[in-house]
C-alpha positions as CSV (number, residue, x, y, z in Angstrom):
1,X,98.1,100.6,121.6
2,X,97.5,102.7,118.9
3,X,95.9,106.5,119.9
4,X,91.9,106.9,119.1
5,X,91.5,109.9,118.1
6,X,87.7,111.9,118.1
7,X,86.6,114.7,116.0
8,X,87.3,117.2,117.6
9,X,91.2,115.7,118.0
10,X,91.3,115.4,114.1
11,X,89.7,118.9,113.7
12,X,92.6,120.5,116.5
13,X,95.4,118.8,114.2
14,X,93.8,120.2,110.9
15,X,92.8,123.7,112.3
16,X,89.0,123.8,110.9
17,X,85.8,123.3,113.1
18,X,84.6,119.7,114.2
19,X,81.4,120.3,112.3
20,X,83.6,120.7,109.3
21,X,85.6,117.4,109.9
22,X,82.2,116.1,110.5
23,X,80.9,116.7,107.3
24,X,84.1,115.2,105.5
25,X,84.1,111.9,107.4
26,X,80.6,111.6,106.5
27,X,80.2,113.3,103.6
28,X,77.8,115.5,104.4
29,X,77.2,119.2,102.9
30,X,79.7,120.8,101.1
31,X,83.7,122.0,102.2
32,X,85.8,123.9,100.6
33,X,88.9,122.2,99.1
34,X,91.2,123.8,101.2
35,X,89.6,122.7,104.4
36,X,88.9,119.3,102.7
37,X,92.4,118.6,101.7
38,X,93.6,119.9,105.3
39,X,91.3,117.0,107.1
40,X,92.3,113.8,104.5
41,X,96.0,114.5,105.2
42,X,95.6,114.9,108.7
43,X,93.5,111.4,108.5
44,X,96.2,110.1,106.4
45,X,98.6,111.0,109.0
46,X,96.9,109.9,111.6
47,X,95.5,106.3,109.5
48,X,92.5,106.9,110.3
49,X,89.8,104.3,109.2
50,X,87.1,105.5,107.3
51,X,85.6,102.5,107.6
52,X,84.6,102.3,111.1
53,X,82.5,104.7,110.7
54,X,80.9,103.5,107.6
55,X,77.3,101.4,107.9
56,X,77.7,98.2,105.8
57,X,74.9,95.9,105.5
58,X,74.7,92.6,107.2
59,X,74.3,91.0,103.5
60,X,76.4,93.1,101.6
61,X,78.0,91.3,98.5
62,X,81.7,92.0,97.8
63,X,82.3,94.9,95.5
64,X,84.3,94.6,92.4
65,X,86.3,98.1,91.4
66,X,87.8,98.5,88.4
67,X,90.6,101.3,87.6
68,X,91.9,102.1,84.4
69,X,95.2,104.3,84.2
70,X,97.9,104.7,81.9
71,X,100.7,103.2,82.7
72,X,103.6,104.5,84.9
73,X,106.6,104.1,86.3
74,X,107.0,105.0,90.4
75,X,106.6,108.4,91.9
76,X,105.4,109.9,88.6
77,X,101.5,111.4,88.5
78,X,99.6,108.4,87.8
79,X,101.4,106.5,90.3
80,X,100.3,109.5,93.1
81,X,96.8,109.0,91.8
82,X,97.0,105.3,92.3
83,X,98.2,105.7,95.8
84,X,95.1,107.8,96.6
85,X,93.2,105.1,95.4
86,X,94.6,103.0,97.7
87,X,94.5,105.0,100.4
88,X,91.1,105.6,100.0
89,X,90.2,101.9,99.4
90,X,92.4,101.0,103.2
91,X,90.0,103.1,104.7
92,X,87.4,101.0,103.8
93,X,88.5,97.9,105.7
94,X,85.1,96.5,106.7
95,X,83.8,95.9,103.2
96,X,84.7,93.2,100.9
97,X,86.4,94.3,97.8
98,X,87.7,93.4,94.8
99,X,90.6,95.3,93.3
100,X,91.5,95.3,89.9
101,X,93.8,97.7,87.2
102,X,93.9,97.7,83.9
103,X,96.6,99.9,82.0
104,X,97.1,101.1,79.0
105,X,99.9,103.3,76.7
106,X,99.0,107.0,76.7
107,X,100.9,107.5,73.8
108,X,99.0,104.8,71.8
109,X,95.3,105.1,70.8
110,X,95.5,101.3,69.9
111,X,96.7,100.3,73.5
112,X,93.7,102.1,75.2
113,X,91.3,100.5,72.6
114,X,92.1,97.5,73.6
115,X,92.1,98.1,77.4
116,X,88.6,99.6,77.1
117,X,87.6,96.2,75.2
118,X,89.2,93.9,77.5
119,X,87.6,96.0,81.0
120,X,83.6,95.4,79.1
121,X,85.0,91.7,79.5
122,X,84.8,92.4,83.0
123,X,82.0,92.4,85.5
124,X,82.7,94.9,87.3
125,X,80.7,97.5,90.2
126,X,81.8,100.4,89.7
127,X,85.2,101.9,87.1
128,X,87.5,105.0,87.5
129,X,89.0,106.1,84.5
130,X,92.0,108.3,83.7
131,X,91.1,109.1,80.0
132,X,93.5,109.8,77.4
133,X,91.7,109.6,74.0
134,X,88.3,111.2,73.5
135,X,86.1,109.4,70.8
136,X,87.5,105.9,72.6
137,X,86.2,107.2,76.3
138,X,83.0,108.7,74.9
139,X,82.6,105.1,73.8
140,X,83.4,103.5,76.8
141,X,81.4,105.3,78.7
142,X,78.4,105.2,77.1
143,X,78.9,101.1,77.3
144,X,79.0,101.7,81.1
145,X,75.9,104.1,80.7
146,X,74.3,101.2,79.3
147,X,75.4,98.3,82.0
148,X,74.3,100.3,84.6
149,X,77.7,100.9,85.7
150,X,78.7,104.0,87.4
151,X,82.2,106.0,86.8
152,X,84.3,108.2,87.8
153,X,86.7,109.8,85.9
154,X,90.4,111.9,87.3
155,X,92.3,114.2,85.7
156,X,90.1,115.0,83.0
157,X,86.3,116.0,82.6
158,X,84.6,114.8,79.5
159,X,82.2,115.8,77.5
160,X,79.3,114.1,76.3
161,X,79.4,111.7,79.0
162,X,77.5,111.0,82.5
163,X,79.8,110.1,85.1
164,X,78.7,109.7,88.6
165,X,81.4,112.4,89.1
166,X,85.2,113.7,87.9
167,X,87.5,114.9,90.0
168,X,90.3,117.2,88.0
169,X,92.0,120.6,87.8
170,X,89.9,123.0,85.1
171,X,91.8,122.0,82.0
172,X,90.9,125.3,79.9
173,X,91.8,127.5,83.1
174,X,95.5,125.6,84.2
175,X,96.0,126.1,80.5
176,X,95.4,129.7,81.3
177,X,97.6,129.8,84.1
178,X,99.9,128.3,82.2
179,X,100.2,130.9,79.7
180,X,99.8,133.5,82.5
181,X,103.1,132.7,84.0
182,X,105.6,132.2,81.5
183,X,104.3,135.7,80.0
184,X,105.7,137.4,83.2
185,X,109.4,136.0,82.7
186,X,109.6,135.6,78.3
187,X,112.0,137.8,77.3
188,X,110.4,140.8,75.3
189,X,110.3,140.2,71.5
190,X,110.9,136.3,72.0
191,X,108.7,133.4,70.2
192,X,106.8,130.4,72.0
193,X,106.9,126.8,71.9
194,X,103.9,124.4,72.5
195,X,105.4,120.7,72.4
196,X,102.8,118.1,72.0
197,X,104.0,114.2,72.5
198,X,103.7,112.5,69.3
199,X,100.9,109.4,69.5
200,X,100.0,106.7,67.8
201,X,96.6,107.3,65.8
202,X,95.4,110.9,67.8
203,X,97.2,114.1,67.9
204,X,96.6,114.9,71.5
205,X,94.9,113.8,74.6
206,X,91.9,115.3,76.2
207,X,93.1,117.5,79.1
208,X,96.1,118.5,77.1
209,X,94.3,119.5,74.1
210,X,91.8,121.5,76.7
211,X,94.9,123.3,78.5
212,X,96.2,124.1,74.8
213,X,93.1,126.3,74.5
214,X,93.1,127.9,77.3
215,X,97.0,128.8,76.5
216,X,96.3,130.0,73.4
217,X,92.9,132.0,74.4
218,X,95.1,134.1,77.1
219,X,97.8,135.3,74.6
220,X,95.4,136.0,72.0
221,X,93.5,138.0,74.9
222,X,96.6,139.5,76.2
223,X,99.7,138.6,74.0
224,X,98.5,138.8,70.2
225,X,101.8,139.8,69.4
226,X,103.8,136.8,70.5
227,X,104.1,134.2,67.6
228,X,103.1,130.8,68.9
229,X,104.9,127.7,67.1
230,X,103.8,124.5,67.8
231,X,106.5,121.2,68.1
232,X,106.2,117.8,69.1
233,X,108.5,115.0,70.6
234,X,108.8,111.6,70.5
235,X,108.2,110.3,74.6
236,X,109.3,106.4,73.5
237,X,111.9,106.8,71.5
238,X,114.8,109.7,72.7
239,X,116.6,109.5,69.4
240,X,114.0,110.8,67.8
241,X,112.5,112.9,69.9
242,X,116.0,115.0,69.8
243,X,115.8,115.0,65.9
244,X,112.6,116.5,65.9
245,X,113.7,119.2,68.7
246,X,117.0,119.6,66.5
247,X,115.2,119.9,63.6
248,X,112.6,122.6,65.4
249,X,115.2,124.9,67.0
250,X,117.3,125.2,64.0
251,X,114.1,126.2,61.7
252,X,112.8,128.3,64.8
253,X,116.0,130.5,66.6
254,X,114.0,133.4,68.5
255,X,112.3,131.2,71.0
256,X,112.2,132.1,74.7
257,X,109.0,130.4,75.9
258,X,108.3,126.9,76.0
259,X,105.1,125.1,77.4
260,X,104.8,121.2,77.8
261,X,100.9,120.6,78.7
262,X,101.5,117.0,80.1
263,X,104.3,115.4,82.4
264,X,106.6,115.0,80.6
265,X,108.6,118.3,80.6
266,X,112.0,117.2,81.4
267,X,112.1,115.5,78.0
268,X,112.5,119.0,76.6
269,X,114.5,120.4,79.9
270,X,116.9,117.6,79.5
271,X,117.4,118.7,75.5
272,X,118.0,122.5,76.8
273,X,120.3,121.7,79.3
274,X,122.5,119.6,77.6
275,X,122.3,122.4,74.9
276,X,123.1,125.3,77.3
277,X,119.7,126.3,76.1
278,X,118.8,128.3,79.8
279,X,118.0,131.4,78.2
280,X,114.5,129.2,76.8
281,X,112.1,129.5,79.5
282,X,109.5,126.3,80.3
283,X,106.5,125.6,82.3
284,X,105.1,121.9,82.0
285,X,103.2,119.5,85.4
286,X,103.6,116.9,87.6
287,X,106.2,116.4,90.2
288,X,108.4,113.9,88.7
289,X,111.3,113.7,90.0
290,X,113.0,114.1,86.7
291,X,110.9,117.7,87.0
292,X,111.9,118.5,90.1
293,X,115.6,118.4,89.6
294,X,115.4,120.1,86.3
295,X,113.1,122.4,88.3
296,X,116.0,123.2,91.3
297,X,118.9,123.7,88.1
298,X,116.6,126.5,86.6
299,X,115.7,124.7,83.4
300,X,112.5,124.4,84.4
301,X,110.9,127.5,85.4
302,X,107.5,126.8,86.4
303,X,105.9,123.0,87.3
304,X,102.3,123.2,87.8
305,X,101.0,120.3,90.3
306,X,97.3,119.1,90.3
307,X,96.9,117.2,93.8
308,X,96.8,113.4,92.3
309,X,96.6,111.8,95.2
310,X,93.8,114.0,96.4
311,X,92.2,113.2,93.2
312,X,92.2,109.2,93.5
313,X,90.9,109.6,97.1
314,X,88.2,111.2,96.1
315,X,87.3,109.1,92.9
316,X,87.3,106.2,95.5
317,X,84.9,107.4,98.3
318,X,82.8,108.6,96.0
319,X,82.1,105.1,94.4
320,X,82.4,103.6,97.6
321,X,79.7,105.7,99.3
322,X,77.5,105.5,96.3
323,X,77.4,101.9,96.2
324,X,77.0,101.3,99.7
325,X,75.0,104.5,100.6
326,X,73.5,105.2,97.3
327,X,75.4,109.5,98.4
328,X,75.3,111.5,95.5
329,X,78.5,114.0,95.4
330,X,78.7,116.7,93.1
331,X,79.3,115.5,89.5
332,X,81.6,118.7,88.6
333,X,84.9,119.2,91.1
334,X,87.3,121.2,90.0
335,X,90.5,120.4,92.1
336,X,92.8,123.0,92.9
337,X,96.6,123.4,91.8
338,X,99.6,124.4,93.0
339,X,102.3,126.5,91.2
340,X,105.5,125.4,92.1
341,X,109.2,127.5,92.0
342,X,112.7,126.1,92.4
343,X,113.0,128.6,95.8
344,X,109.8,126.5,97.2
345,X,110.3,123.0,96.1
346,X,111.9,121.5,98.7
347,X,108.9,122.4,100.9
348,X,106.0,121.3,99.1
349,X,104.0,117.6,100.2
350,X,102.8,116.0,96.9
């Protein structure tokens, strides 16, 4: 038989007081992230139902969740956001619900157009949304606003809208970050990259435009001297992704410093390393493994990780105890990040 654990079992495991695990399992009063993030992975650990502990009504109707991601292959950042979501949604296990994604291309302001279109379609309690294109998800979410329908959005804030809360790093401030630490290693004298993805009918998403800024901002602060040169690559089609990156290293020959502001930075790593390019130093997110092992061969120098998982758990509960509990969280949290090295890797849990 499986081992029942009490608070103050869970609160030994995670090192933080049982008032403190209190408050998390019942969402009450406000805990730092550390602590937060030190409970749900002990409770993770542990499968620990939420949902015991959860009052549902005697009459309570079954609740229909819709997500809307981009799409993904396995063990990438959206998928470690979708397995928070379902993490999150298994510790509800006393409530009926109805689970349903919707994806859409990134890459393609078409694709999430039509996604958007197709999820109005649907009758649905409550929506999570990983946005990608502004003017579309301003849209979107003012059609929600409208329904009555509350949202939640990950990985990004966005303005001009009313969710019932986001749950992301600071866009402007990673971006900072990110500029922050490849300054310390760039070579004195040498240029900077800033790749952008190429997409279909907008020049950038949301959080990577955001992080952009806040790059930018901190050399102009700090760096005004360092000439900034901005590239872009072709994520569906590697042919032509390696034109353009021919094309921009021959016109550009005094680069040292390259920053990727989505996760996709071993499409440049893999271009430098099978260039012998090690001497251009690059700082992108996400554990991927396709990062990681460019990460470990020192063509990556810096991968920034933004907790996905913790972010989809989150998103979840908070809908969840909303709808069932009418608990207001916070609409603004900031999530933390971590900054990850090639000497540390091998230790970190995503």
């Amino acid at each position: 038989m499986a081992k029942k654990y009490r608070i103050k079992d869970i609160a030994a495991l995670a090192g933080v007081s049982v008032g403190t695990v209190d408050r998390v399992i019942h969402n009450r009063g406000d805990v730092s992230s550390d602590s937060r993030i030190k409970i749900e992975k002990v409770l993770a650990e542990i499968n620990y139902s939420h949902g015991q502990h959860t009052a549902v009504p005697e009459n309570a109707k079954q609740i229909k969740l819709l997500m809307i991601l981009p799409q993904h292959t396995d063990g990438d950042y959206w998928a470690l956001i979708e397995k928070g979501i379902g993490d999150a949604i298994r510790d509800f296990t006393n409530i009926k619900l109805k689970i349903k994604f919707l994806y859409y291309d990134q890459f393609d302001l078409y694709s999430c157009r039509k996604i958007f279109n197709e999820a109005l379609a649907y009758k649905s309690d409550a929506v999570i949304i990983g946005p990608s294109f502004y003017d579309e998800t301003v849209l979107f979410a003012s059609q929600l606003f409208m329904k009555n329908i509350p949202y939640v959005f990950v990985d990004a804030a966005v303005n001009n809208t009313k969710p019932l809360a986001f749950f992301a790093p600071h866009s402007f401030q990673t971006g900072v970050v990110q500029a922050r630490l490849l300054t310390t290693i760039l070579e004195h004298g040498k240029d900077i990259a800033l790749f952008q993805a190429k997409r279909i009918g907008d020049e950038a998403s949301i959080p990577s435009l955001s992080r952009s800024y806040g790059f930018i901002s901190y050399l102009k602060d700090n760096f005004p001297d360092i000439n900034v040169f901005s590239a872009q690559y072709d994520n569906a089609d590697k042919k032509q992704s390696w034109y353009l990156l021919d094309q921009f290293f021959q016109e550009h020959t005094n680069i040292g410093g390259a920053a990727v502001f989505n996760t996709r930075a071993y499409v440049i790593s893999e271009y430098l390393k099978m260039h012998q390019m090690n001497h251009v130093k690059l700082i992108g997110y996400g554990t991927d493994k396709k990062n990681i092992d460019d990460l470990k061969e020192g063509y990556i120098s810096f991968i920034i990780s933004e907790r996905p998982h913790h972010q989809g758990y989150r998103a979840v509960r908070t809908i969840l105890e909303y709808l069932l509990s009418n608990k207001v969280t916070n609409v603004e949290n900031y999530t933390p990040i971590d900054i990850l090295i090639k000497e540390t890797i091998d230790f970190y849990a995503v």
